[in-house]
N, C-alpha and C positions, 0 to 999 in steps of 0.2 A: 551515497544517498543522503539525503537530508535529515534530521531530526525530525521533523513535519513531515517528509517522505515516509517516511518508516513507520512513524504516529497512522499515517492514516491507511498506509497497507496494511496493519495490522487488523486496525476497524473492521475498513471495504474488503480486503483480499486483496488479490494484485490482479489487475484489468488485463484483457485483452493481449496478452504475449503470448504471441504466437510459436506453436511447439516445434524446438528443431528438427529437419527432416535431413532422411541420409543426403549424403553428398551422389550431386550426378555422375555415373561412369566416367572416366575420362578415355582419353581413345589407347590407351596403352590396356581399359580393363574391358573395353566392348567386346561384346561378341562375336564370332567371327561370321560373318553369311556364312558357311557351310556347314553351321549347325543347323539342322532338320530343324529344331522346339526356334529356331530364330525367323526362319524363313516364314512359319505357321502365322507368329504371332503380328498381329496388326498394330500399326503403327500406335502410339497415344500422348495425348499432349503430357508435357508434365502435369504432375500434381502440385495442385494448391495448397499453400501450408495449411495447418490446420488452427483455428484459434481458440482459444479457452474462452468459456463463456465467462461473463464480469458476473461477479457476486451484486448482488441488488444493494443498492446505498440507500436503500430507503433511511431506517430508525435509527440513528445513530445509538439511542439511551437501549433501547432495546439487542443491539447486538453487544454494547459493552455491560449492560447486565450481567447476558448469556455467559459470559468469562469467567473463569473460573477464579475466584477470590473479588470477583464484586460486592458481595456482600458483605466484604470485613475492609475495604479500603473506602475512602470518603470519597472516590472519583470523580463526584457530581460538584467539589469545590475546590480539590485540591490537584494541581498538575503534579504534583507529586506522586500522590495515587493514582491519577489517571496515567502518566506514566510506566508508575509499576506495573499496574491493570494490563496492559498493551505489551509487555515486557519491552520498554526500552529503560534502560539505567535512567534515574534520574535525579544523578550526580549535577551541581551545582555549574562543573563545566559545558554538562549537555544542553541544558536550562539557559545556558548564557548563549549558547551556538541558537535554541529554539528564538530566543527573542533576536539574534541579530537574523537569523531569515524573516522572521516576523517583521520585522520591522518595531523594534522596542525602541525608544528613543531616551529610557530614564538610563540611570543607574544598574548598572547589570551585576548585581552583587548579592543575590538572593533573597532580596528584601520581600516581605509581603506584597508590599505594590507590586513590584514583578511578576511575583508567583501567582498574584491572582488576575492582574493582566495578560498572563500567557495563557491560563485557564481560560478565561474568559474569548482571548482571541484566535486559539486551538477549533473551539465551538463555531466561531463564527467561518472560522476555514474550514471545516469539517462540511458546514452547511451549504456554504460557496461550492464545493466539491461534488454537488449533489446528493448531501443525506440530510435529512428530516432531523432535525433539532429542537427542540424547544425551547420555548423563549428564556424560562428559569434557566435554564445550561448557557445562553448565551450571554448573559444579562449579569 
């Protein structure tokens, strides 16, 4: 999964995966008609998997508040803290993987420009994604 994948599972939750269901009988484990409880029972279509419902993408600031250590990391300017915030490592290698999905086009060497461009453009993905951002976080 992607740097940016991960970033933003972490935020939102993870959407819509549907929960694995047992495997169908196959015909070596059917049962046999001459069991009475088989013959009783009335035919049924299979079942529908079942899906998890999505966490709301609304506030983005407000569920990364909720985190535990928002309050002592600058996440609101740094993708470094916003990183840590989210527990993804954010080792200098990851940072260079988040701007080449991002589409970074400077120098990929840790520089401030980087780091505050991939902040900057994390926010605006996040928003694109369906969460509620505000303009200082994007900006």
């Amino acid at each position: 999964m992607s740097i940016f994948g991960k970033m933003k599972d972490a935020i939102f939750g993870q959407k819509d995966k549907p929960v694995a269901k047992p495997a169908a009988p196959t015909a070596n484990t059917a049962p046999r008609p001459a069991d009475p409880a088989v013959a009783k029972t009335p035919a049924t279509a299979p079942a529908q998997p079942q899906v998890q419902k999505a966490i709301s993408q609304d506030d983005v600031e407000q569920m990364l508040e909720s985190k535990q250590g928002s309050d002592t990391l600058n996440w609101r300017t740094s993708i470094v803290d916003l990183m840590k915030l989210v527990g993804i490592d954010p080792s200098l290698e990851n940072r260079k993987e988040l701007a080449q999905e991002l589409g970074y086009t400077g120098e990929r060497n840790g520089s401030a420009e980087m780091n505050m461009w991939l902040h900057e453009k994390v926010m605006q993905e996040l928003a694109s994604h369906g969460g509620r951002v505000s303009s200082d976080l994007k900006d």
